[in-house]
C-alpha positions in Angstrom: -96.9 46.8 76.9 -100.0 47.5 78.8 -101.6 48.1 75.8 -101.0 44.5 74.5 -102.0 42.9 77.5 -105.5 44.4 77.4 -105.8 43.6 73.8 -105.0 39.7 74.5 -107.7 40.4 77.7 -109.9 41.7 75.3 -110.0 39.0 72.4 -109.8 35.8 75.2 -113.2 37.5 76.7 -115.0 38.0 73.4 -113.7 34.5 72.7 -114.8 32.8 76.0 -118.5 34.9 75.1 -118.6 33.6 71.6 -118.0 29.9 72.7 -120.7 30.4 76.2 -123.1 31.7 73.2 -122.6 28.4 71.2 -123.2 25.4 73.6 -123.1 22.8 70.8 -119.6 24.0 69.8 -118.2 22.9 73.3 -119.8 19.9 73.5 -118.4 18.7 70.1 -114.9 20.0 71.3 -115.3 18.1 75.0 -116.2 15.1 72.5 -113.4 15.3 70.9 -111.1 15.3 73.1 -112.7 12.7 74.8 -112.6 10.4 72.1 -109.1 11.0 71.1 -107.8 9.7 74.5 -109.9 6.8 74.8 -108.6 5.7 71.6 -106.0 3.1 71.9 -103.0 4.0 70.3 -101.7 2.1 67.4 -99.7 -1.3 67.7 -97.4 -0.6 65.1 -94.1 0.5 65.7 -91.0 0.7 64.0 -88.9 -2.0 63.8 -86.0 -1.9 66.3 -82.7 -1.3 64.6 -80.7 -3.9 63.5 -77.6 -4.2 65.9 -76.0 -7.4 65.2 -72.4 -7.1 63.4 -71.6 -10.7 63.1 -70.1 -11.8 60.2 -72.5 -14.1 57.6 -71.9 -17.7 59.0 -70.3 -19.9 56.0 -69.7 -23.6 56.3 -68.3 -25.3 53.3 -69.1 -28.2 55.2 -72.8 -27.6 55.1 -72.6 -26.1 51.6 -70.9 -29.8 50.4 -73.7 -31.4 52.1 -76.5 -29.2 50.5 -75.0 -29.5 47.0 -75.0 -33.4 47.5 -78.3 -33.8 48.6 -79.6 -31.6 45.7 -77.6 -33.5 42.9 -78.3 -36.8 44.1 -82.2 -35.8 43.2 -81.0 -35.6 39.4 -82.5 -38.4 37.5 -80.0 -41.4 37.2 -77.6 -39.5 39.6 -77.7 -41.8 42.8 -75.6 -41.2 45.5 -73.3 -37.8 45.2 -71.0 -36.7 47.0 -69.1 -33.1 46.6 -65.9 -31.7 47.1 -65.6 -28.0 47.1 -62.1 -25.6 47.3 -62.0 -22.5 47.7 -60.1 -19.2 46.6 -60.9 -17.2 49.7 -62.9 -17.3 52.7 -65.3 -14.8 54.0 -64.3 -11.2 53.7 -65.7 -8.2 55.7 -64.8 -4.5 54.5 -64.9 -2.0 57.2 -64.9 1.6 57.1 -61.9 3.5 57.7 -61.1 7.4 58.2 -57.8 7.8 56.4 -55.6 11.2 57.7 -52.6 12.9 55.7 -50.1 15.2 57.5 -48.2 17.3 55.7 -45.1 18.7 57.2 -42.5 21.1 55.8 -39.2 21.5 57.8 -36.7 23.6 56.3 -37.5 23.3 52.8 -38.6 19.1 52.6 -42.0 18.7 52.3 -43.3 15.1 53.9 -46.8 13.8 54.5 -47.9 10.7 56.5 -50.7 8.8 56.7 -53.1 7.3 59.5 -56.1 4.8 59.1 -58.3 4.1 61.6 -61.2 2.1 61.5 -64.6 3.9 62.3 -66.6 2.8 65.0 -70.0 2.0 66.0 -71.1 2.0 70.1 -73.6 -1.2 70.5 -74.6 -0.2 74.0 -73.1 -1.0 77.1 -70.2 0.3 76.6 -69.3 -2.3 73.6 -68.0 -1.1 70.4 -68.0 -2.8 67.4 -66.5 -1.4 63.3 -68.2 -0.6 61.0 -68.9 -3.1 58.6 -69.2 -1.7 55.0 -70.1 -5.3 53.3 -69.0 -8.9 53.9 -67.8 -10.8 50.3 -68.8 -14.9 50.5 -66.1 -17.1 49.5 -65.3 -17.9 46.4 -65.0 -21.3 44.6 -62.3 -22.4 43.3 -63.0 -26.1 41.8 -65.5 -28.7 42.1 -65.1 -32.8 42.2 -68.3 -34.3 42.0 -68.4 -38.1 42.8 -71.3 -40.2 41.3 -72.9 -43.6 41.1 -73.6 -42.9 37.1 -71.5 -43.1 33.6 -74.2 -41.7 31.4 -72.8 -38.8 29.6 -76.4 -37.3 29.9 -76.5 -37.4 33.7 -72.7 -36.0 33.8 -73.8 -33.0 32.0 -76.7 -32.3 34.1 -74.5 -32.4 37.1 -72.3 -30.4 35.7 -74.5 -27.8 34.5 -76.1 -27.8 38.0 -72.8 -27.1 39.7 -71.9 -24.2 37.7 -75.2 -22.5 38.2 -74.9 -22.7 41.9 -71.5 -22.1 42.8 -70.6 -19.7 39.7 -68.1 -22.3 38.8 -67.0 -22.1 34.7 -67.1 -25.8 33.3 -63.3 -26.4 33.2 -63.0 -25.8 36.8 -65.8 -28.9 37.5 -65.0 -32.7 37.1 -67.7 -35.3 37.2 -66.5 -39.0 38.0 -67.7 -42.1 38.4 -67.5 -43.9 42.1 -67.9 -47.1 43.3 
């Protein structure tokens, strides 16, 4: 043990000798150092992580409104107004630790099963589960009320309708108002 001691005594003093002998060396290290801590660190950081579990707000209100005010912009539409139904509303899958017990009591064999939902702590104390993926609704029909009777213009409406709302033709009626 002694032995190793003076060994590490012996390499830090030829060490300490080498670096006395080579001024410049020490200087550039002092520099070094120097400059690294007068450095500011870097701004960048990473984002905080995202801690909001809401659910994806969904008006069909608001969705009505926006497809109204987009159709009436259709050449030869004028006014439009939109009715929209619905097969479902919003949907959230969480996830879920499933358990099965098997039992076997003179000769029967059983099993049950638990679910529970798997949870995420949000900080102070507030828990929250986890959300897997939220599904939007999903449209059932379309009525589509317009100032115009060309064919032309009905068609366009149409066509605009099923590209937004993933709505098949046969599910969408066009008709004139007054």
């Amino acid at each position: 043990m002694e032995v190793m001691v003076t060994d590490i005594k012996k390499l830090k003093k030829t060490f300490l000798e080498k670096l006395k002998g080579n001024k410049i060396i020490l200087i550039a290290l002092a520099a070094g150092i120097l400059i690294l801590t007068l450095i500011p660190k870097s701004s960048k950081s990473e984002p905080a992580a995202k801690t909001d579990f809401s659910a994806p707000e969904f008006s069909l209100e608001e969705e009505e409104k926006k497809l109204s005010e987009a159709l009436s912009r259709i050449d030869g539409a004028g006014k439009v107004t939109v009715l929209l139904t619905l097969k479902s509303g919003v949907r959230r899958e969480v996830a879920e630790d499933e358990k099965t017990e098997y039992t076997n009591r003179g000769g029967d064999a059983s099993s049950s099963n638990s679910k529970t939902s798997v949870r995420l702590q949000a900080g102070s104390g507030n828990q929250s589960a986890l959300t897997l993926r939220y599904d939007y609704p999903e449209y059932q029909g379309a009525l589509v009320i317009t100032e115009s009777s060309n064919a032309a213009v009905k068609l366009a409406i149409t066509q605009a309708v099923m590209s937004l709302t993933g709505l098949s033709a046969d599910k969408i009626t066009v008709v004139k108002g007054r």
